[in-house]
C-alpha positions in Angstrom: -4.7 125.7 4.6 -6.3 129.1 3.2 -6.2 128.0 -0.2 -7.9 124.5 1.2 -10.6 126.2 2.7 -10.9 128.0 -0.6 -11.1 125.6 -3.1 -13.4 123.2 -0.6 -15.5 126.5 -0.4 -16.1 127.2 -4.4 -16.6 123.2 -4.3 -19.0 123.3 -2.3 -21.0 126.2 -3.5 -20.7 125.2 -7.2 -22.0 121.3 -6.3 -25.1 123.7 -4.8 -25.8 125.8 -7.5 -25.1 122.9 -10.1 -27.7 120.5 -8.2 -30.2 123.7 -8.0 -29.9 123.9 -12.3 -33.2 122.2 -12.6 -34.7 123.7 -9.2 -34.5 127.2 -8.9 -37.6 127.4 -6.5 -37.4 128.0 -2.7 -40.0 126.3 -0.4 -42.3 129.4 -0.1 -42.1 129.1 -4.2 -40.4 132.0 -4.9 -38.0 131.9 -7.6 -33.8 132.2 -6.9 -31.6 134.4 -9.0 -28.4 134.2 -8.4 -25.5 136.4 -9.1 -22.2 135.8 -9.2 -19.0 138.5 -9.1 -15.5 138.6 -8.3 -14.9 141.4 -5.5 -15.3 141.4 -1.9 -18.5 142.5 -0.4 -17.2 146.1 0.6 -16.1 146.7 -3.6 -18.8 149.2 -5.4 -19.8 146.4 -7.1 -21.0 144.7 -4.8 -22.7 147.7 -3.3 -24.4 147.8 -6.3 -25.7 144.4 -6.2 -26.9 145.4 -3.1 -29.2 147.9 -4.6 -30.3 145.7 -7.6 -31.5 142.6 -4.3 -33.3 145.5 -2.9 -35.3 147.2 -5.6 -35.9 143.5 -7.2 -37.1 142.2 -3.8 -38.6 145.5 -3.0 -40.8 145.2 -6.2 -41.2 141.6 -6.7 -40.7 140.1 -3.8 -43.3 137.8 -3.1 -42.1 135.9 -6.7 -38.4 136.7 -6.5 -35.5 135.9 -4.3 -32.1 137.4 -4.9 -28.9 135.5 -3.4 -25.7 137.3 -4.0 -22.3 135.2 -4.6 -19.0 137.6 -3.6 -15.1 136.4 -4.2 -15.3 134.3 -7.1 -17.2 131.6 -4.6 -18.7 130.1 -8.1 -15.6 130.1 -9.6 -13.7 132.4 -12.0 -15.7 135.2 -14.0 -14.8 132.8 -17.4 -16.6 129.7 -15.2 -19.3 131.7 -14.1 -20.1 133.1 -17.7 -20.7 129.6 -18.6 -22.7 128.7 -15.8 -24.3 131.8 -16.6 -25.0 130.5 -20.4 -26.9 127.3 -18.9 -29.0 128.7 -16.5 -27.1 127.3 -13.2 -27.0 130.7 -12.2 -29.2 133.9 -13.3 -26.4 136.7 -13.5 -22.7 137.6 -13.6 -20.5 140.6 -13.4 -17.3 140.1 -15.6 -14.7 142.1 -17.4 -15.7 142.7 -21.7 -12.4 140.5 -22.0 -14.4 137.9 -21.0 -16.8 138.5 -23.4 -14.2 139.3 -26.6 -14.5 135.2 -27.1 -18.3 135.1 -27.5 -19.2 138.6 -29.6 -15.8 140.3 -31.1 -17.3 143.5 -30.8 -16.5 143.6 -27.6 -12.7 143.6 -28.1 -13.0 147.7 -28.6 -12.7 148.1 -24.7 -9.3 146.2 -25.1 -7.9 148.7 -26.9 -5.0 150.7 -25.5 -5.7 154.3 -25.2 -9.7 153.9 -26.9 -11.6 156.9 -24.8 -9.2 160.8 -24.3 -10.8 161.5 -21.0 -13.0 159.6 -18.2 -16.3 161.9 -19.2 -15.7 160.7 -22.4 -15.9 157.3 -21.1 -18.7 157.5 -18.9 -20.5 159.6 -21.8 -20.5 156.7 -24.0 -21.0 153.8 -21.4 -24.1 155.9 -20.4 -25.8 156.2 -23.7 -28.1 153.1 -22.8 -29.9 153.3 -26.0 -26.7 153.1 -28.1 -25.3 150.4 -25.6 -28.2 148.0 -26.4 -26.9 146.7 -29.4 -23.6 146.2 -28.2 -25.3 144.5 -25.1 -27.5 142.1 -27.8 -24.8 141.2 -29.5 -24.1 137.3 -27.6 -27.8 136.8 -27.7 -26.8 134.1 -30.1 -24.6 132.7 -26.8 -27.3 132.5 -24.5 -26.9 135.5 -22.1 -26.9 139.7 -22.4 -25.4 142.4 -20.8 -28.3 144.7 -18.6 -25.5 147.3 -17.2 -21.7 148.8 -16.9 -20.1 149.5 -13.7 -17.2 151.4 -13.6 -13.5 150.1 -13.1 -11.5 152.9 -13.3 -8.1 153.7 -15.3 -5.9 150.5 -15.9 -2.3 151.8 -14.9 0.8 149.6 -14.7 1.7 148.9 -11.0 5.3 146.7 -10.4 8.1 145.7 -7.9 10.4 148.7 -9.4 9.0 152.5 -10.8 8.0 152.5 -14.1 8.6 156.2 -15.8 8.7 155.3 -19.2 7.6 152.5 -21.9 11.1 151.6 -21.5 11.0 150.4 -17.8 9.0 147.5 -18.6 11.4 146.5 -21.0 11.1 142.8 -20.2 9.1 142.5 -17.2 6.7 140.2 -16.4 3.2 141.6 -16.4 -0.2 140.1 -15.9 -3.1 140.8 -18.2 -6.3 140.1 -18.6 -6.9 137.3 -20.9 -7.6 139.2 -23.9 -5.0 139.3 -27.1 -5.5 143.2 -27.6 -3.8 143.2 -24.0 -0.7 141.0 -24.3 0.0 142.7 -27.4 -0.5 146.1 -25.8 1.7 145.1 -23.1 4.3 143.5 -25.5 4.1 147.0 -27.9 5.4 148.7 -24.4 8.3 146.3 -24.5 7.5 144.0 -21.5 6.5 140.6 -21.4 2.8 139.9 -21.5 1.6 137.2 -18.5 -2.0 136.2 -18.9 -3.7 134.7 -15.6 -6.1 134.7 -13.5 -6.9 138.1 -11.3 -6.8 135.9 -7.9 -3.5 134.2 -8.8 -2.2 137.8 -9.0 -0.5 138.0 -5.5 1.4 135.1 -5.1 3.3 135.3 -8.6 4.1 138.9 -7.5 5.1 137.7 -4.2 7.0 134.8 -5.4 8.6 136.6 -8.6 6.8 134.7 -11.5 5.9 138.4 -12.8 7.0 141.5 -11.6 3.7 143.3 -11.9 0.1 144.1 -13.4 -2.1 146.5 -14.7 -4.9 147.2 -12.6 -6.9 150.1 -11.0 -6.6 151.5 -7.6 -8.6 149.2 -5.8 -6.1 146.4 -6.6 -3.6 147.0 -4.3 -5.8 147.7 -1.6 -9.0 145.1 -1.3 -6.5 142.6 -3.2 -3.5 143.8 -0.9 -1.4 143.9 -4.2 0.0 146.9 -2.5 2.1 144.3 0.1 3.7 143.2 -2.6 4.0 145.8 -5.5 4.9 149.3 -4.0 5.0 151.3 -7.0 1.8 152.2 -9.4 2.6 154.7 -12.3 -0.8 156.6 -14.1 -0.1 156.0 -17.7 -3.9 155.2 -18.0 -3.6 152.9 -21.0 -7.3 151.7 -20.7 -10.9 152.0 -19.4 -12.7 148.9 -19.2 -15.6 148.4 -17.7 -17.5 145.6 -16.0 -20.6 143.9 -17.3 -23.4 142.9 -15.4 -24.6 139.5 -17.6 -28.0 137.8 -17.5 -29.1 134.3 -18.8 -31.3 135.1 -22.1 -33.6 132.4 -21.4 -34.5 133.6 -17.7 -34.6 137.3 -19.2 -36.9 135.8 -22.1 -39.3 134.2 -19.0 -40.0 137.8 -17.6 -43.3 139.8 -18.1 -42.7 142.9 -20.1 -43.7 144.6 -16.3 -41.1 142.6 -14.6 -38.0 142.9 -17.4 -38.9 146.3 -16.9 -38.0 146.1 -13.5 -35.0 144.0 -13.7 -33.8 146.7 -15.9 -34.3 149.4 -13.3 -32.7 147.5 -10.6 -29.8 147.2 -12.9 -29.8 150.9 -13.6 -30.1 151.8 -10.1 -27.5 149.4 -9.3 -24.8 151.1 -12.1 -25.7 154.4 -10.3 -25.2 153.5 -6.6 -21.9 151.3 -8.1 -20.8 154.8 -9.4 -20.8 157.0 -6.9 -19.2 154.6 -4.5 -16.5 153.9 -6.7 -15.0 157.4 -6.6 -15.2 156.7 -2.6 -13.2 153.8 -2.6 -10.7 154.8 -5.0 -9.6 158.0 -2.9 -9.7 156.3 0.1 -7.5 153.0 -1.5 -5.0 155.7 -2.1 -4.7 156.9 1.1 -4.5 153.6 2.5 -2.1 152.3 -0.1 -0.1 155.3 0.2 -0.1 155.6 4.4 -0.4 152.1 5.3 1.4 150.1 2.1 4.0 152.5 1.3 3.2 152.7 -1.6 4.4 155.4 -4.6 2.2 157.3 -6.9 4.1 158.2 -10.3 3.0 160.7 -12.6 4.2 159.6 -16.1 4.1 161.3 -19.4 1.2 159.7 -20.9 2.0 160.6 -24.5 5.3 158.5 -24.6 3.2 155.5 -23.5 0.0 156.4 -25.7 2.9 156.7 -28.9 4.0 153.2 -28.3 0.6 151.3 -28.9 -0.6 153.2 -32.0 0.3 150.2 -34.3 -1.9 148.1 -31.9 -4.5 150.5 -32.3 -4.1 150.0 -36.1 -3.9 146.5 -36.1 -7.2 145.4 -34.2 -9.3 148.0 -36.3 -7.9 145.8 -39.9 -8.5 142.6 -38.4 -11.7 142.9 -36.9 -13.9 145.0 -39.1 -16.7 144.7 -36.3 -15.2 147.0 -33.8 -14.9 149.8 -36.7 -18.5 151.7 -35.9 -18.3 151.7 -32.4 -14.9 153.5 -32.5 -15.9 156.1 -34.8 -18.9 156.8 -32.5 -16.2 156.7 -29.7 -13.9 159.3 -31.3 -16.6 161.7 -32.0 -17.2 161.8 -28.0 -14.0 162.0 -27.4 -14.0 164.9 -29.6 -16.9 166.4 -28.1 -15.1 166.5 -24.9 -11.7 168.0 -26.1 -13.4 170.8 -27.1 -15.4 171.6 -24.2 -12.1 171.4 -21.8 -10.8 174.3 -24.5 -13.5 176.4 -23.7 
């Protein structure tokens, strides 16, 4: 009956946005932008969302109304990126392995191991002006990325401890649909499982896979923790979230409003930030108090060791992703060198 309710619900919703394509006006004439995500409405990004309506509506209200969509209600972040592309809705947050299909560049984030430390990470993602050509790049596809929100570390989490690379010897492990992770997975020895986040659960519950990779936040607003109860930190990789406009609806703004819209998505990465490292201390209490759940420290070297052939592999096959690791590495550097002062 849940899943009923579920699938009549994104019906629903998606027979409204679709017959709204051509009609994006309200009754007092303001314009509707819609955005569409995957987490609840308690996740950062959400929270960040939040902030974007606000300072949108706060600036341009009397020409803009902003309706957020939570829980996948117009589908799956591959669906909405579509919908996204024709205009049925304005905005969407997504995973860059969504986006590997439509600009290659975008497969760097895939790879295993890519950024040494989290400052490193955040160092890069927040370089907005270097960003911008990496956001430009699916222009040609009909939609840009504005902002990143963080997502954390990606650690292994599973129905039995994981210590080693050779503990997932053949388990079953969801990925992300992107083939820099199931060959990642499959370097570590286990067996790659693309699906869909929201079918994560039940084929953990049901023993169709014995785990994922995931960040905190997974096993508690997800409840993977009911069914996986151990999560090792081997941190293989650091991919963020993108917040995706429609080019043409960007393209209809004055250069005072994109301005704005550019703001609000600003604002919106910083409020998304500093509620993320909220939520992911508390998901561990929660997940360790009230789920039972195990924390493992691992050696991260024997599990870093394991992928360097993948590493090797996507920068000779695609030639695109070369610049933007060099310029990676060199913050990375950066970084190690300040922590040995």
């Amino acid at each position: 009956m849940k899943h009923l309710k579920r699938i009549l619900a994104v019906a629903l919703c998606l027979v409204y946005v679709l017959g709204l394509t051509g009609c994006s006006f309200v009754d007092n004439g303001k314009r509707i932008v819609r955005i569409s995500h995957a987490q609840s409405e308690t996740h950062p990004e959400h929270l960040g969302l939040l902030k974007f309506k606000e300072y949108v509506e706060e600036h341009l209200g009397d020409k803009y109304e902003v309706q957020i969509f939570p829980n996948e209600i117009l589908g799956s972040a591959q669906k909405a990126i579509e919908l996204t592309q024709t205009g049925a809705i304005d905005f969407v947050v997504a995973g860059t392995a969504n986006l590997e299909t439509f600009a290659s560049v975008y497969e760097i984030f895939s790879m295993p191991y890519l950024f040494t430390s989290e400052e490193a990470y955040h160092a890069v993602m927040n370089d907005t002006e270097y960003m911008k050509k990496i956001y430009e790049s699916t222009d040609e596809s009909g939609f840009r990325v504005l902002t990143w929100y963080n997502a954390g570390t990606r650690n292994f989490y599973a129905t039995q401890p994981i210590n080693t690379p050779e503990d997932l010897e053949g388990l079953k492990i969801r990925v992300q649909q992107s083939p820099a992770s199931v060959n990642m997975v499959n370097a570590f020895g286990g067996a790659a499982t693309p699906m869909g986040f929201g079918d994560v659960y039940t084929a953990i519950q049901q023993g169709v896979i014995e785990g994922a990779e995931n960040n905190e936040l997974a096993l508690t607003n997800n409840k993977h923790g009911e069914v996986a109860k151990y999560f090792s930190y081997n941190k293989h990789q650091m991919v963020p979230d993108m917040l995706i406009a429609n080019l043409k609806f960007l393209n209809s703004l004055s250069e005072e409003e994109y301005k704005i819209f550019e703001e609000a998505a600003r604002l919106s990465t910083e409020v998304e930030l500093a509620s993320w490292d909220e939520q992911v201390d508390e998901a561990i209490r929660i997940a360790k108090e009230e789920m039972g759940v195990q924390f493992i420290e691992v050696d991260i070297e024997k599990f870093r060791n394991k992928v360097i052939g993948v590493q090797d592999e996507m920068l000779k096959n695609n030639p695109r992703i070369q610049e933007i690791y060099n310029h990676i590495q060199e913050v990375n550097e950066k970084y190690a060198e300040e922590d040995t002062k």
